[in-house]
Residue, then its C-alpha position, 0 to 999 in steps of 0.5 A: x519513490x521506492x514502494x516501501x516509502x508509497x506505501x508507508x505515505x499512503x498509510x500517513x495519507x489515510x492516517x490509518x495503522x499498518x493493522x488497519x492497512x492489512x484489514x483492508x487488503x485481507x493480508x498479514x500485519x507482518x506483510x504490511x510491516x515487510x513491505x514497509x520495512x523494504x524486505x519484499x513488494x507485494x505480488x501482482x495480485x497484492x498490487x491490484x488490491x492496493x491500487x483498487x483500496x487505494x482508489x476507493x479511499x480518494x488517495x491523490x492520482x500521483x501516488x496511485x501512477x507510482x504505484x502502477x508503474x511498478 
């Protein structure tokens, strides 16, 4: 599964906004949108970020390896 299609699951998973999404993260809604929209991948640092949001909030594990494996 391509990152843009995780991360938008994810958002569906937790039914949560893209707002909302980068609230949590502490980045732009515009990052979420760009990342959503498949125009870039967040950075390693980003990436951690996620991973750990996405682990606190109980997002199935599988998603979670996807995640790691990019």
């Amino acid at each position: 599964m391509a990152f843009n299609e995780i991360i938008k699951y994810i958002r569906k998973q937790l039914n949560i906004t893209q707002e909302q999404l980068a609230h949590e993260l502490n980045v732009s809604f515009s990052t979420i949108n760009r990342w959503e929209n498949g125009h870039t991948i967040p950075k390693k640092l980003a990436m951690v970020c996620l991973i750990e949001f996405c682990r606190s909030k109980g997002v199935d594990e599988m998603t979670i390896c996807e995640l790691e494996k990019l």
